[in-house]
ROSE-4610 file (N, C-alpha, C; in Angstrom, 1 decimal, always signed):
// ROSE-4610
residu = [X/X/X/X/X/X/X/X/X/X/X/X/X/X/X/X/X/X/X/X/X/X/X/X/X/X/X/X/X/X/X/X/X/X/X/X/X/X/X/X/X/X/X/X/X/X/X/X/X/X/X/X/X/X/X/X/X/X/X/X/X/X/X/X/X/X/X/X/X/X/X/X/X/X/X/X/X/X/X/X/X/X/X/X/X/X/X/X/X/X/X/X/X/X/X/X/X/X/X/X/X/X/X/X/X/X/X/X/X/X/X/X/X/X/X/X/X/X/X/X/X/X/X/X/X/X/X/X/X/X/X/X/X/X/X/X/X/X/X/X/X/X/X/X/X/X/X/X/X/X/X/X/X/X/X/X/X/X/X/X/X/X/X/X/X/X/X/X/X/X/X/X/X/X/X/X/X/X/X/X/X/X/X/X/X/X/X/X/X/X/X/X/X/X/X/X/X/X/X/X/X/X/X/X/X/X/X/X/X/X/X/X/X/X/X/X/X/X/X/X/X/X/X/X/X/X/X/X/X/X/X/X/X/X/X/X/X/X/X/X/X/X/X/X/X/X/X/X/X/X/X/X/X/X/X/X/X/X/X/X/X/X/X/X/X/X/X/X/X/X/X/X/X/X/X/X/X/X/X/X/X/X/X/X/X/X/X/X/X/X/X/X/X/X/X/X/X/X/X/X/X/X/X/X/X/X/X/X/X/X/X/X/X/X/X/X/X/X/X/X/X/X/X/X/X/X/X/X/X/X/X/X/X/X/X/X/X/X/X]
num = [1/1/1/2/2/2/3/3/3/4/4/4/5/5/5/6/6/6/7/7/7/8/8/8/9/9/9/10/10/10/11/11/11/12/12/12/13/13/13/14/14/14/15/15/15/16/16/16/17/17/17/18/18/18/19/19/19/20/20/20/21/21/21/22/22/22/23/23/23/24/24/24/25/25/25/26/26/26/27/27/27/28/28/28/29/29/29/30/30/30/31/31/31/32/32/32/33/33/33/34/34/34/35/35/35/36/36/36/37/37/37/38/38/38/39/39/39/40/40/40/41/41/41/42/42/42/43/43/43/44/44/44/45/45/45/46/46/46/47/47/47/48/48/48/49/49/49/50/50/50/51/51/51/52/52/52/53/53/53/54/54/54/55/55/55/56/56/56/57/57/57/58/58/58/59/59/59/60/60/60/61/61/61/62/62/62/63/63/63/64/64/64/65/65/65/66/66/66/67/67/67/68/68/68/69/69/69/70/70/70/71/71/71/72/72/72/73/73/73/74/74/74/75/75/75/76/76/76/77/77/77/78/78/78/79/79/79/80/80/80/81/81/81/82/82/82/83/83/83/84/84/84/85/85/85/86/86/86/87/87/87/88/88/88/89/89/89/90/90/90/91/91/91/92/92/92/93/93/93/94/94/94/95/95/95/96/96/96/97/97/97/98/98/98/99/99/99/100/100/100/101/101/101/102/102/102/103/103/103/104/104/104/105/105/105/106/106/106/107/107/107/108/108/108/109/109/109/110/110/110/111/111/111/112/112/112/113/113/113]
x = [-11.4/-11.7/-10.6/-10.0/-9.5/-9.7/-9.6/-9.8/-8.7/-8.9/-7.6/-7.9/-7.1/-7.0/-6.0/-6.1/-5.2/-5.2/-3.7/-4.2/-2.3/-1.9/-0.8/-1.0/-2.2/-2.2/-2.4/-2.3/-2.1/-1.9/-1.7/-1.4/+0.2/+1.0/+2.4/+2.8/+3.5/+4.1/+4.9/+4.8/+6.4/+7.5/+7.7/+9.3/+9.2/+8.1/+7.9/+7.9/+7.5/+7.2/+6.4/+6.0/+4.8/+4.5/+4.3/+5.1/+3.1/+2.6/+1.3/+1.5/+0.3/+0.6/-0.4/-0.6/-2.2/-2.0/-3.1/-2.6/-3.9/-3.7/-5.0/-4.9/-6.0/-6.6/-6.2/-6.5/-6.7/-5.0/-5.0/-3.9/-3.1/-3.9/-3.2/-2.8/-2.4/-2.1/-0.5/+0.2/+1.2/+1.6/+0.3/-0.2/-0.7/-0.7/-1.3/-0.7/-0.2/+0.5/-0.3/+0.5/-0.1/-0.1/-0.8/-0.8/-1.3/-0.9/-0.9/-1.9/-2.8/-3.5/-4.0/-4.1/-4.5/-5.8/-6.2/-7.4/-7.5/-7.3/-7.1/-8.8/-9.1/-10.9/-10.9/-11.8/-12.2/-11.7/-10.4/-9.6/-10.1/-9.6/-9.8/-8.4/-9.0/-7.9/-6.7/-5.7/-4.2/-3.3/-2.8/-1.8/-0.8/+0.1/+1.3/+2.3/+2.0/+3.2/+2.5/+3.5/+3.1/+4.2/+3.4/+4.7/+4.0/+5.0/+4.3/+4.5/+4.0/+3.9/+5.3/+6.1/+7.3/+8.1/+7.5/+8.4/+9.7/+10.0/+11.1/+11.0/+10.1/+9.6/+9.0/+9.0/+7.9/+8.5/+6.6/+7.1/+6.7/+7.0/+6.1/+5.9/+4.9/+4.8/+5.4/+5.5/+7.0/+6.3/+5.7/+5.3/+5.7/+6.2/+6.7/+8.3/+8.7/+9.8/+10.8/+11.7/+13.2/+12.3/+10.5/+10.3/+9.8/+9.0/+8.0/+8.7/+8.8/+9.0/+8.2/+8.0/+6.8/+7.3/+7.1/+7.8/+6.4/+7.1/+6.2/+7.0/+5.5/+6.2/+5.5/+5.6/+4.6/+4.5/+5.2/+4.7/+4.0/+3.5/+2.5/+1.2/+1.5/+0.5/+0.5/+1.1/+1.5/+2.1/+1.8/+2.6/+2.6/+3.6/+4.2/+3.9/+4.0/+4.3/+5.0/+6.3/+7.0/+7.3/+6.8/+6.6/+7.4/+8.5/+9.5/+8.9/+10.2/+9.7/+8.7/+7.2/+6.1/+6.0/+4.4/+4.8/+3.4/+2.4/+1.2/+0.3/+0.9/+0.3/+0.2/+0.7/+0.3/-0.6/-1.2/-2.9/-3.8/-3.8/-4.7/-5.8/-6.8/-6.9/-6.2/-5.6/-4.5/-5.1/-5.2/-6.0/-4.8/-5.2/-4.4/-5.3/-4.6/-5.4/-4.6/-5.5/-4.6/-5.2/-4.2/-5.0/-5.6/-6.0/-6.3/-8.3/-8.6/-9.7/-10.3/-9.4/-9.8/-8.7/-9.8/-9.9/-10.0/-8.9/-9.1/-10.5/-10.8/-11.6/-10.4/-9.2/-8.2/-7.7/-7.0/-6.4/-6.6/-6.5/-6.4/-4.7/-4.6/-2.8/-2.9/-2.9/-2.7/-1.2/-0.7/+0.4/+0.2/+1.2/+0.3/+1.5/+1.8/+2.6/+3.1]
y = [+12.0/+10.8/+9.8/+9.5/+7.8/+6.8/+5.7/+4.5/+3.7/+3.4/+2.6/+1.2/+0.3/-1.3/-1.8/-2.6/-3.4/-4.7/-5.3/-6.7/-6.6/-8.2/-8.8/-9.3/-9.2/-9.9/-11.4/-11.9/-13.2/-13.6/-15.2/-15.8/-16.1/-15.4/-15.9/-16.1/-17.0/-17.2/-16.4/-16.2/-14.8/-14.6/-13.8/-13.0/-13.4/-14.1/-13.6/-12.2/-12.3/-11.1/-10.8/-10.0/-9.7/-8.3/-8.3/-6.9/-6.6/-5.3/-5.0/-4.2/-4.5/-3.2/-2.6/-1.0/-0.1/+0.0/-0.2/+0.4/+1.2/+2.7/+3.4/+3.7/+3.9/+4.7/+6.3/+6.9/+8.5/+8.8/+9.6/+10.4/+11.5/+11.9/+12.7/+12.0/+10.8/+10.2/+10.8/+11.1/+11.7/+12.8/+13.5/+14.6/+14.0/+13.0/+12.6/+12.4/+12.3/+11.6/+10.7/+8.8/+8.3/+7.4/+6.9/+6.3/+5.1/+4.2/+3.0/+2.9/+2.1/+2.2/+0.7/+0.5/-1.4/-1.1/-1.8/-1.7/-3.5/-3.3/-5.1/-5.4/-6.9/-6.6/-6.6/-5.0/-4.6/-3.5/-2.8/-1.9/-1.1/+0.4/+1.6/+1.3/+2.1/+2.2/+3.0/+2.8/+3.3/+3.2/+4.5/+4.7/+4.0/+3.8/+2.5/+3.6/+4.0/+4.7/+5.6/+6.4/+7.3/+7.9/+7.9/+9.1/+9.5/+10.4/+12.0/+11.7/+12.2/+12.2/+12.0/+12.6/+12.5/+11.2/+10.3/+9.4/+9.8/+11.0/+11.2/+11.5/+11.3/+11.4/+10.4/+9.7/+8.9/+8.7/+8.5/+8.4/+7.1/+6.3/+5.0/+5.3/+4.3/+5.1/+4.0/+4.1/+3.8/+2.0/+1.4/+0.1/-0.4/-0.2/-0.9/-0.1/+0.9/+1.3/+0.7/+0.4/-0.7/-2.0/-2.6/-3.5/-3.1/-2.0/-1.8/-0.6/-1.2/+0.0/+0.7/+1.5/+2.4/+3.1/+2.3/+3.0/+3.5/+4.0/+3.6/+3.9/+3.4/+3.7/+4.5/+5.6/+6.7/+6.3/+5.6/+5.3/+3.9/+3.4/+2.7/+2.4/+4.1/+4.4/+3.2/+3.2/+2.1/+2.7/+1.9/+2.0/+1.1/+0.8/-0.7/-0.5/-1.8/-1.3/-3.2/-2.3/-4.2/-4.1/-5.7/-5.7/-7.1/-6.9/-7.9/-8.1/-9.2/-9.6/-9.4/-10.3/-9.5/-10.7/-9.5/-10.2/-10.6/-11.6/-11.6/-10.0/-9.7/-8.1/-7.3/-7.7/-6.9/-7.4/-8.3/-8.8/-7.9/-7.5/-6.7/-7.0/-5.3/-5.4/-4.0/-4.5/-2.6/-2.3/-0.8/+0.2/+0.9/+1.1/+2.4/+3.8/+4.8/+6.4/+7.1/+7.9/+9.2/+10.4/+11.1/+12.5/+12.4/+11.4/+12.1/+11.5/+11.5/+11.7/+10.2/+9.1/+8.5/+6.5/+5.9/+4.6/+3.5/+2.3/+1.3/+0.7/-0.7/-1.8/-2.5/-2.7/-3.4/-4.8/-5.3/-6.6/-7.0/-8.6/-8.8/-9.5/-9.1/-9.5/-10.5/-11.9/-12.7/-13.3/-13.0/-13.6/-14.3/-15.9/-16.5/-17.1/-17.0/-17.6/-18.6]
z = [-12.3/-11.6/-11.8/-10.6/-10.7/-9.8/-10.7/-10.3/-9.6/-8.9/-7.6/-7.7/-8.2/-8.0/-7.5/-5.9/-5.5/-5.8/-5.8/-6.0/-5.2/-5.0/-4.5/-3.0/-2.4/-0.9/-1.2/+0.1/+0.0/+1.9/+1.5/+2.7/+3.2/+3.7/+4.0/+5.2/+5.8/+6.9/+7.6/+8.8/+9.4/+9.1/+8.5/+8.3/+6.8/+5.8/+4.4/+3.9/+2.3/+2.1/+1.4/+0.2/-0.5/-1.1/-2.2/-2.5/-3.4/-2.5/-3.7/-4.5/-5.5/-6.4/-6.5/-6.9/-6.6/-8.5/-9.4/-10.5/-10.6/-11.3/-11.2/-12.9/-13.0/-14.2/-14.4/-15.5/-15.5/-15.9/-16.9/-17.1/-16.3/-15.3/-14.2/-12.9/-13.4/-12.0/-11.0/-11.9/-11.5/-10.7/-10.7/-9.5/-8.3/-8.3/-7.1/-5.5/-4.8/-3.6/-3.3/-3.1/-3.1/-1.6/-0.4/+0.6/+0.8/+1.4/+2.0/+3.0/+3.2/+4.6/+4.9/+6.3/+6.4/+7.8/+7.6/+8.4/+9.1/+10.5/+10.3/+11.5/+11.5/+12.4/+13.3/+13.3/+14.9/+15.2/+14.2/+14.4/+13.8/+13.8/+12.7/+12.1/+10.6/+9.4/+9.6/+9.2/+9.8/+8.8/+8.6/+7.9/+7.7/+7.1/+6.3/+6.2/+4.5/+4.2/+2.8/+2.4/+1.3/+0.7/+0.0/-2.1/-2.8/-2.5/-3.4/-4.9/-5.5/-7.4/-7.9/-7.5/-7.9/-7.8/-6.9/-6.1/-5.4/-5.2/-4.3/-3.1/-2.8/-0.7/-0.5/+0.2/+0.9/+2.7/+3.4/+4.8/+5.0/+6.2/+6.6/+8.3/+8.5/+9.7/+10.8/+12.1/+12.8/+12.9/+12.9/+13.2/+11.7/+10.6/+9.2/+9.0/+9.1/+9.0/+9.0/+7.8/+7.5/+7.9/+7.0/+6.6/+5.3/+5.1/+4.1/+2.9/+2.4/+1.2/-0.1/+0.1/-1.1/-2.3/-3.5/-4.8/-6.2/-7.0/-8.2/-9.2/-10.2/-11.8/-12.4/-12.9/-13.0/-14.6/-14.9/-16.8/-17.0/-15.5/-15.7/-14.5/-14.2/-13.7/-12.1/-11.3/-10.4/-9.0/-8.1/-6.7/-6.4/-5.6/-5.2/-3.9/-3.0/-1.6/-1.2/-1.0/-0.9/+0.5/+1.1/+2.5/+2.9/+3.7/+4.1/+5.5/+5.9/+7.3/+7.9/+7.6/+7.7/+9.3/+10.0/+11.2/+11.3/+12.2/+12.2/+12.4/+13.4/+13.7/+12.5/+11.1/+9.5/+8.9/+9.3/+8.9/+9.0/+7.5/+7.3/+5.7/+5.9/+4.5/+4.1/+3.0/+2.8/+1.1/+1.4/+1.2/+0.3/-0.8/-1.3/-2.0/-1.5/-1.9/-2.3/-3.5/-4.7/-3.7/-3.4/-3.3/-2.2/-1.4/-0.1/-0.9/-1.9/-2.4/-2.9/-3.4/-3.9/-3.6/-3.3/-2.6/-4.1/-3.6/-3.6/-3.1/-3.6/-2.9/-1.4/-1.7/-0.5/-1.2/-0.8/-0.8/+0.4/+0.5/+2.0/+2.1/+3.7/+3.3/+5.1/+4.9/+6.3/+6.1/+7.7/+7.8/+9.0/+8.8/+9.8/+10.8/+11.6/+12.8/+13.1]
């Protein structure tokens, strides 16, 4: 079992930034691959970005590409997801998942114009 906690959303103006963090529970976290996801109202939930256990892969998907970057710290159990020049259209709530299997509550992240 692990546990997913976001926290780092907030309210920032266009072309800010804002960097979250997922920190989870459980000593096998390092097996996990870990994904980004934002869900903004009215929409369905949509993929961001992801890394694999290792931290040496990660993809983003083409609407954050050269804004969003996805790291971690595997000795404190953590993913990052640092988000530059953010635009209104990233108003979301973002979602992080281990494994395909296990969810965050979300942060909410408004950027305002």
């Amino acid at each position: 079992q692990v546990q997913l906690v976001e926290s780092g959303g907030g309210l920032v103006q266009a072309g800010g930034s804002l960097r979250l963090s997922c920190a989870a529970s459980g000593s096998t976290f390092t097996k996990y691959d870990v994904g980004w996801f934002r869900q903004a109202p009215g929409k369905e939930r949509e993929f961001v970005a992801t890394i694999i256990g290792s931290g040496s892969i990660t993809r983003y998907a083409d609407s954050v590409k050269g804004r969003f970057t996805v790291s971690r710290n595997n000795a404190k159990n953590t993913v990052y997801l640092q988000m530059d020049s953010l635009k209104p259209e990233d108003t979301a709530v973002y979602y992080c998942n281990a494994g395909n299997r296990y969810w965050g509550q979300g942060t909410q992240v408004t950027v305002s114009s």
